[in-house]
C-alpha positions as CSV (number, residue, x, y, z in Angstrom):
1,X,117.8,99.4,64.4
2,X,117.8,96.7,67.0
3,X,117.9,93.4,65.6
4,X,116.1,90.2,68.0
5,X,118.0,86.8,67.9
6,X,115.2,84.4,66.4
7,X,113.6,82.2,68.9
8,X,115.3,78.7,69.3
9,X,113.5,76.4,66.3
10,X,111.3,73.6,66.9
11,X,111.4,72.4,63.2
12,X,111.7,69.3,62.4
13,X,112.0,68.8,58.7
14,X,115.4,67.9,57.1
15,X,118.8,69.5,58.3
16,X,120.2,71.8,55.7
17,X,123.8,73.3,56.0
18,X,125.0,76.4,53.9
19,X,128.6,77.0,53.4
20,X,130.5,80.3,52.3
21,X,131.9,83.2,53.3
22,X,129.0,84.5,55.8
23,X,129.6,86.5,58.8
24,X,129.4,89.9,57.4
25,X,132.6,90.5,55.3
26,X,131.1,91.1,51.9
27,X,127.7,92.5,51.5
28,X,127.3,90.6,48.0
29,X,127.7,87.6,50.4
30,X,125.0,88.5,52.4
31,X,123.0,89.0,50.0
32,X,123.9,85.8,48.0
33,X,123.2,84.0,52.0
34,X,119.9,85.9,51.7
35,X,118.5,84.5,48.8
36,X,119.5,80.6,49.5
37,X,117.8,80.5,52.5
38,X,114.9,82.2,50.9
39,X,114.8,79.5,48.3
40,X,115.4,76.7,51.1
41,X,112.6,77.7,53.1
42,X,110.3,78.3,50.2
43,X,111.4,74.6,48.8
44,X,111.1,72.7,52.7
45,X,109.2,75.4,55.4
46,X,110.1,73.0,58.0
47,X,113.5,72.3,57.4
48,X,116.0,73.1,60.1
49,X,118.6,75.9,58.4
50,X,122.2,75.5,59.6
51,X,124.8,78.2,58.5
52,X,128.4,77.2,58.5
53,X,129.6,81.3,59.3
54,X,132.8,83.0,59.7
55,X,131.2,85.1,62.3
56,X,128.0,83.7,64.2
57,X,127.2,86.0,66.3
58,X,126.6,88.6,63.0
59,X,125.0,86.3,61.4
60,X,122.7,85.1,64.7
61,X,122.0,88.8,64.2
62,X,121.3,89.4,60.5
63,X,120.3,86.2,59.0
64,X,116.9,85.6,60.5
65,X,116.3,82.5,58.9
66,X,119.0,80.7,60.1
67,X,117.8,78.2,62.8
68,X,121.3,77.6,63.5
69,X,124.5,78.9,63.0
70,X,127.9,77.3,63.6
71,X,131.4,79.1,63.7
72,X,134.1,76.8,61.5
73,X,136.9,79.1,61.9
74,X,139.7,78.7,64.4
75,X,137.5,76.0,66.4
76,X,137.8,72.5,67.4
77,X,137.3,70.0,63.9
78,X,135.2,67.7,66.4
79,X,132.0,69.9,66.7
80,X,132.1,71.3,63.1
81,X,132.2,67.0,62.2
82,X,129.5,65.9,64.2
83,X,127.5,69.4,63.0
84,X,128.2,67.9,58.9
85,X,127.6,64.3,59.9
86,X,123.8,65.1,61.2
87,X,123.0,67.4,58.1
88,X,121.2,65.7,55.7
89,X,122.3,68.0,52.9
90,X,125.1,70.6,52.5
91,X,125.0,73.4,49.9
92,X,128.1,75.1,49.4
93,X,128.0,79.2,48.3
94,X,127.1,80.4,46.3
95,X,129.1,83.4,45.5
96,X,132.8,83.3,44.1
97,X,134.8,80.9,47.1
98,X,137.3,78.7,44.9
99,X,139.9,80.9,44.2
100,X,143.6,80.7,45.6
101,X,144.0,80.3,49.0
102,X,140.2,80.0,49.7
103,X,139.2,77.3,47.7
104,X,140.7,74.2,49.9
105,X,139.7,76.1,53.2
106,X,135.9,75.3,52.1
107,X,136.1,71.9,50.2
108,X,138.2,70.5,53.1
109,X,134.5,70.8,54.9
110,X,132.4,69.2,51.7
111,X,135.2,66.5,51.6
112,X,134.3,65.8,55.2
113,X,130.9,65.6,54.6
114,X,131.2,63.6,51.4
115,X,133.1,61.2,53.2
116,X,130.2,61.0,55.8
117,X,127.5,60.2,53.2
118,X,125.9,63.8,53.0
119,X,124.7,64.6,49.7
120,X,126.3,68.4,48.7
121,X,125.1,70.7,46.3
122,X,127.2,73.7,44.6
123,X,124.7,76.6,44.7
124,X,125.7,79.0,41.6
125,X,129.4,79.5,42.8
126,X,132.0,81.4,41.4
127,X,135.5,79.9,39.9
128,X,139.2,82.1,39.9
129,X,142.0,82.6,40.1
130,X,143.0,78.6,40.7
131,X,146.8,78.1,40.2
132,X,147.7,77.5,43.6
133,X,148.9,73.9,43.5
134,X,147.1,72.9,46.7
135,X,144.1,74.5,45.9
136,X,143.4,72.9,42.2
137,X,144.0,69.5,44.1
138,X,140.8,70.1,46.1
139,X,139.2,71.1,43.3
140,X,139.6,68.1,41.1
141,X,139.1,66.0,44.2
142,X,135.9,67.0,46.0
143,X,134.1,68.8,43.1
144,X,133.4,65.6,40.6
145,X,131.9,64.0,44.2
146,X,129.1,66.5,44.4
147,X,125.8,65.9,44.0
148,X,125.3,68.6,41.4
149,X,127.5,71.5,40.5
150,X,126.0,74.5,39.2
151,X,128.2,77.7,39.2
152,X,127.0,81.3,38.4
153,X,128.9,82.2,34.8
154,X,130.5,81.0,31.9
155,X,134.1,82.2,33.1
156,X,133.7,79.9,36.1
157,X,133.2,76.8,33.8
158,X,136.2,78.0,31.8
159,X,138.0,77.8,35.8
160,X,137.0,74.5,36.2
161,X,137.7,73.2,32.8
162,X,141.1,74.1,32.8
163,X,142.3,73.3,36.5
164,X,140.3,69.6,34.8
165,X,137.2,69.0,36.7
166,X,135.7,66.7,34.0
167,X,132.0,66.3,34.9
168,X,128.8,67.6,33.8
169,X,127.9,71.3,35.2
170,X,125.0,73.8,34.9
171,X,125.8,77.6,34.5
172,X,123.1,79.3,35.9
173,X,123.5,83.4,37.6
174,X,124.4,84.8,41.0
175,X,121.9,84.3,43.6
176,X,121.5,87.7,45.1
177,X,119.2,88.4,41.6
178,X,116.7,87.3,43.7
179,X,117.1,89.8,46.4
180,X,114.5,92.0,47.4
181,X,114.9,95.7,48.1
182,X,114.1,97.4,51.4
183,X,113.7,101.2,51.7
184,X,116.5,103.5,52.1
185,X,114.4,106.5,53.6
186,X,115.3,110.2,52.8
187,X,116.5,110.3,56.5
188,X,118.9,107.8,56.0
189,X,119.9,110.1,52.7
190,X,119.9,113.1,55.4
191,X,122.2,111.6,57.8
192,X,124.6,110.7,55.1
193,X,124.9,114.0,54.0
194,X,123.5,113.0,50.6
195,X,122.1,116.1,48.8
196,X,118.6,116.0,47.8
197,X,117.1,117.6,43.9
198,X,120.4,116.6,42.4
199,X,121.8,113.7,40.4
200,X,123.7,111.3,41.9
201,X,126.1,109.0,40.8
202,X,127.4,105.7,42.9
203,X,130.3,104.5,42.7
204,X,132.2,101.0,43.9
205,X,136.2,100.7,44.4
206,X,137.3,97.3,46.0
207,X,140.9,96.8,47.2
208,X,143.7,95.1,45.3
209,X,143.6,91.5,46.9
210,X,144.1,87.8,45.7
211,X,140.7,87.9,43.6
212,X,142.2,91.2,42.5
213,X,146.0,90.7,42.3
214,X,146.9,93.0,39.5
215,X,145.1,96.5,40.5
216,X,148.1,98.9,41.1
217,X,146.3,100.7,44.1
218,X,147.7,104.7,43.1
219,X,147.0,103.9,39.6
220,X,143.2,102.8,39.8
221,X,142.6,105.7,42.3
222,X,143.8,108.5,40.2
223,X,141.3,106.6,37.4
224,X,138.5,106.6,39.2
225,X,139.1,110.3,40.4
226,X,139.3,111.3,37.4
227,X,136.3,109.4,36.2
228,X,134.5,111.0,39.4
229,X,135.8,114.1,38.6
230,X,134.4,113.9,34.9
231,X,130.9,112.8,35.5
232,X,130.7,116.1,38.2
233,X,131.3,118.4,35.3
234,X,129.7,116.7,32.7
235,X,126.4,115.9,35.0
236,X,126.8,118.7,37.8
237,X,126.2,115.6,39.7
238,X,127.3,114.4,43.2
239,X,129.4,110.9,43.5
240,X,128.4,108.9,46.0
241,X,130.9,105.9,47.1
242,X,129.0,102.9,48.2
243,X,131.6,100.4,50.0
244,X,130.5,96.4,50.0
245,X,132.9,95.9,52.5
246,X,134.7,97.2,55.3
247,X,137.6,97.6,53.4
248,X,136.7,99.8,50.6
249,X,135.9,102.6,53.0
250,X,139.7,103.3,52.9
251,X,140.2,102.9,49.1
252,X,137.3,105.2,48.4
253,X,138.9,107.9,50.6
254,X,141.8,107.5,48.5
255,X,139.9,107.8,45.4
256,X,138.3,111.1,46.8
257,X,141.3,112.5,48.2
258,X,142.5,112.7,44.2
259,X,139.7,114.3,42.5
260,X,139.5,118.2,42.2
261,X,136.0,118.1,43.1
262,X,136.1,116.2,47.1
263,X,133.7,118.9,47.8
264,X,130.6,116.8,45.6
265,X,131.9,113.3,46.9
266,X,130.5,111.7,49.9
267,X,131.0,108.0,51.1
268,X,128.3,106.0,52.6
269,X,129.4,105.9,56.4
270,X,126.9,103.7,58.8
271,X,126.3,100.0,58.0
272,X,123.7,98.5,55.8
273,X,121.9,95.4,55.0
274,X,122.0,94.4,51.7
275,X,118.3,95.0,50.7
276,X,119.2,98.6,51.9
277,X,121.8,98.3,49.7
278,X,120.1,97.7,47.0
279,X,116.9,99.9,47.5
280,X,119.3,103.2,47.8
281,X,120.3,102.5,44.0
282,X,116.8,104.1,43.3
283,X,117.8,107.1,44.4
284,X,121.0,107.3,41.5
285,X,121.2,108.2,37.7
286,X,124.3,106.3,36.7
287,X,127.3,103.7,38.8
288,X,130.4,103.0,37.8
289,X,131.9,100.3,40.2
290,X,134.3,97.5,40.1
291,X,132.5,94.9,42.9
292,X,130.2,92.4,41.4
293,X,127.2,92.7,43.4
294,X,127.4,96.4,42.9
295,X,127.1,96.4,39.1
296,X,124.2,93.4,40.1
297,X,122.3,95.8,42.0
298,X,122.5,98.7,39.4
299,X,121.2,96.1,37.0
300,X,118.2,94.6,39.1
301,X,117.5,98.7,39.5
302,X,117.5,99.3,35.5
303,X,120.3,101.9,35.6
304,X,122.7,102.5,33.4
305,X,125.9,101.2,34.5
306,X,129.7,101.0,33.8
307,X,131.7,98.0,35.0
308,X,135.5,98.6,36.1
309,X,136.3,94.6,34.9
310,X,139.4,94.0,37.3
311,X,138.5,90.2,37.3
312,X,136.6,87.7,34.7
313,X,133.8,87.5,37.2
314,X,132.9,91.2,36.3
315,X,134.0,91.1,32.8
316,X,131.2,87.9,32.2
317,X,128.7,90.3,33.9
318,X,129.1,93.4,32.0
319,X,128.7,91.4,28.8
320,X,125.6,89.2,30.2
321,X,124.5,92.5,30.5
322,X,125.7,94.0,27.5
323,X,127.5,97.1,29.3
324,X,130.9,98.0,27.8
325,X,133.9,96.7,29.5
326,X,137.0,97.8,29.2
327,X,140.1,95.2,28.9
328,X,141.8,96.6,32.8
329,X,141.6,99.3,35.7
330,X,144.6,101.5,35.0
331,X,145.5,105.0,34.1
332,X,146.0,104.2,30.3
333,X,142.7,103.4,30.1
334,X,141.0,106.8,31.0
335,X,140.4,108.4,27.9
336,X,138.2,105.2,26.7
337,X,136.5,105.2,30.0
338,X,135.5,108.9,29.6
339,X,134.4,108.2,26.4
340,X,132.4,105.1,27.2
341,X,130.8,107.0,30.4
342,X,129.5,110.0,27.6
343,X,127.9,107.6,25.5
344,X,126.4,105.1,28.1
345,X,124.5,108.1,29.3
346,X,123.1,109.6,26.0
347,X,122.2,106.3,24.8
348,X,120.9,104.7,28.2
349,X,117.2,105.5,27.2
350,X,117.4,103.8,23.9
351,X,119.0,100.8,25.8
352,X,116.7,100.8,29.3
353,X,114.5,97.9,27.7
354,X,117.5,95.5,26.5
355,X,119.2,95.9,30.3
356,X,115.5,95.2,31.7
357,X,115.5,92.0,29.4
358,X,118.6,90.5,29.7
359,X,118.3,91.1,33.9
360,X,115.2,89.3,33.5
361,X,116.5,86.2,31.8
362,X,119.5,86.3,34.2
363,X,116.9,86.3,36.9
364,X,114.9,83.3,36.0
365,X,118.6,81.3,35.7
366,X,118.7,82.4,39.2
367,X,115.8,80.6,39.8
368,X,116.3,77.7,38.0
369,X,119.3,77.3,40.8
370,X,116.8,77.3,43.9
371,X,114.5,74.4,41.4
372,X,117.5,72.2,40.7
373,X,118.9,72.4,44.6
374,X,115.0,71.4,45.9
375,X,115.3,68.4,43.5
376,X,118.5,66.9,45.4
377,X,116.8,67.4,48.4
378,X,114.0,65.5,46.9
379,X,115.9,62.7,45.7
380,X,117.7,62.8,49.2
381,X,114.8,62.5,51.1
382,X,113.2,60.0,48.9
383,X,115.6,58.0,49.4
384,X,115.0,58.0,53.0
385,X,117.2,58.2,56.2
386,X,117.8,54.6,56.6
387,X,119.8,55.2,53.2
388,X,121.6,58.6,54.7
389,X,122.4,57.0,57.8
390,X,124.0,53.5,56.2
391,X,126.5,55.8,54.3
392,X,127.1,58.0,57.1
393,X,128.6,55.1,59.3
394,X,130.8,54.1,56.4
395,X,132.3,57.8,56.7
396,X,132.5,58.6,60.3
397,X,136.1,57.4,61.0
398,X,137.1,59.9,58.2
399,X,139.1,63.3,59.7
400,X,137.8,67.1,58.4
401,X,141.5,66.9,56.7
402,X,140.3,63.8,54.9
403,X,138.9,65.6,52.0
404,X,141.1,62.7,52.0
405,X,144.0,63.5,49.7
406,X,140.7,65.6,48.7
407,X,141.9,69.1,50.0
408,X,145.2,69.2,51.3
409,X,145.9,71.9,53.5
């Protein structure tokens, strides 16, 4: 599918920057992208949209309702200052960002804008691992300076709590509960090689990582094989491995390589967006996945579904959602997970309308995200630019690393 660049925008309502990890990386990411800019637009249709992105020309591409999009990575700090210093607001995330080694990377550019007068809002964002030194500095530093901080789950507040932010926060959901589905056609099933007239089951590995630090890699592989291996006996179904990002291609593989079934396995292959993402969960019976947005999709498609918790993030969801979670990802843990997969499957249809429920009321927190961000742009621009402008000269001496002693490097 050929994708046009959008034509260069003539709006001229308030500049609005969105931080996180955009570019393409992480289809969750995308996703959660998506869905702010939806709720920007929706809140100020003449707002000019400016994404902060990790790689612009992918999301020039993809993210069509970006008016502008401005690489921060590896560049000069001059341009990506004077870009912060004309926004008149700049959301950060959502998505999980502060976490070791990440989290001072991105408040190093709130800091900067704080210290330039722009008012900064903390869309639904996710909180941990923080014990990185460096990294819990920034935190306490630039987070109590926002505007408002909501962030998308209880475990996240926990995060904060203890690394000692000590202000008031709002615990809403993720953003990309708002996405909606495109199609995922039967000739995009076709060219995957994806059966048709049996059941399928999708399945989401992830690889060990710093948001993932304790996953022995052969260890979680021979689990979900064996998993895999299960539900193609007990279900005469294929599995179907649905990577989020570029690198779960290889762990999936590795995961297939172990079962004693390869021969009903098949890994999505060609690139997707993440509405197509999320409209070829209506063509499976079951998941079983360890990445967040994943397990989201599965929800916001009313199947039944079995986290892998290998992080709090994904241990808050499952029991938001009420799905059983077990206590790690490792081999010792198979004969529960067996166990757990039988059940959810013979009692899914007793439990469809609670999952519909509690997705529901996890959606409308998602919304009251979008509401509370279009109320700091209200205040912001009823306060007028004379008022923006005054406190942007008192911060435009200040250096990106001046987070100040915000977020050290």
């Amino acid at each position: 599918m050929t994708i046009t660049p959008p034509a260069p925008s003539r709006r001229t309502g308030p500049r609005i920057g969105v931080l996180g990890s955009y570019g393409g990386f992480n289809t969750g990411d995308e996703a959660i992208l998506t869905c702010v800019l939806s709720c920007l637009r929706a809140h100020r249709p003449h707002a000019r949209l400016v994404v902060l992105s990790r790689d612009v020309e992918h999301t020039r591409l993809h993210q069509l309702e970006a008016d502008e999009v401005v690489g921060w990575e590896g560049v000069p700090q001059k341009p990506v200052l004077d870009v912060l210093a004309g926004l008149d607001l700049l959301v950060l995330g959502g998505g999980g960002i502060l976490y070791d080694g990440e989290a001072r990377r991105y408040l190093r550019l709130v800091g900067a804008a704080q210290a330039r007068g722009v008012p900064t809002f903390a869309y639904a964002i996710g909180a941990g691992p923080l014990r990185d030194a460096d990294d819990r500095a920034a935190v306490r530093a630039v987070l109590p300076a926002l505007d408002e901080l909501v962030v998308r789950d209880e475990e996240s507040r926990l995060v904060l709590e203890e690394v000692g932010v000590d202000r008031d926060l709002t615990v809403t959901a993720d953003p990309a509960l708002l996405l909606p589905p495109e199609p995922f056609t039967e000739q995009m099933m076709r060219q995957e090689g994806v059966p048709a007239g049996v059941r399928l089951v999708g399945m989401s590995v992830r690889e060990p990582g710093r948001a993932a630090e304790k996953l022995d890699e052969g260890d979680y592989h021979a689990l979900l094989a064996d998993v895999a291996d299960f539900l193609v006996r007990r279900l005469d179904a294929h599995v179907v491995f649905v990577p989020m990002e570029r690198q779960d291609v290889r762990h999936a593989h590795g995961v297939l390589s172990r079962m004693t079934a390869p021969h009903q396995g098949r890994i999505l292959n060609n690139s997707y967006s993440p509405g197509q993402v999320l409209g070829f969960m209506s063509h499976l019976d079951l998941v079983v996945g360890m990445r967040l947005h994943f397990l989201i999709f599965a929800a916001m498609s009313g199947l039944p579904l079995l986290p892998l918790p290998y992080s709090g993030k994904v241990f808050d969801f499952a029991r938001r959602m009420g799905a059983p979670a077990l206590v790690g990802v490792d081999r010792e843990q198979a004969g529960l997970l067996l166990a757990e997969v039988d059940r959810l499957w013979d009692e899914f249809p007793q439990r469809r309308a609670d999952l519909d429920d509690r997705v529901r009321r996890l959606r409308d927190l998602a919304r009251e995200t979008c509401v509370r961000c279009g109320t700091v742009l209200d205040r912001v621009q009823a306060g007028g630019p004379a008022v923006h402008h005054a406190h942007l000269e008192a911060g435009a001496g200040a250096p990106l690393g001046a987070a100040a002693s915000a977020a050290p490097a």
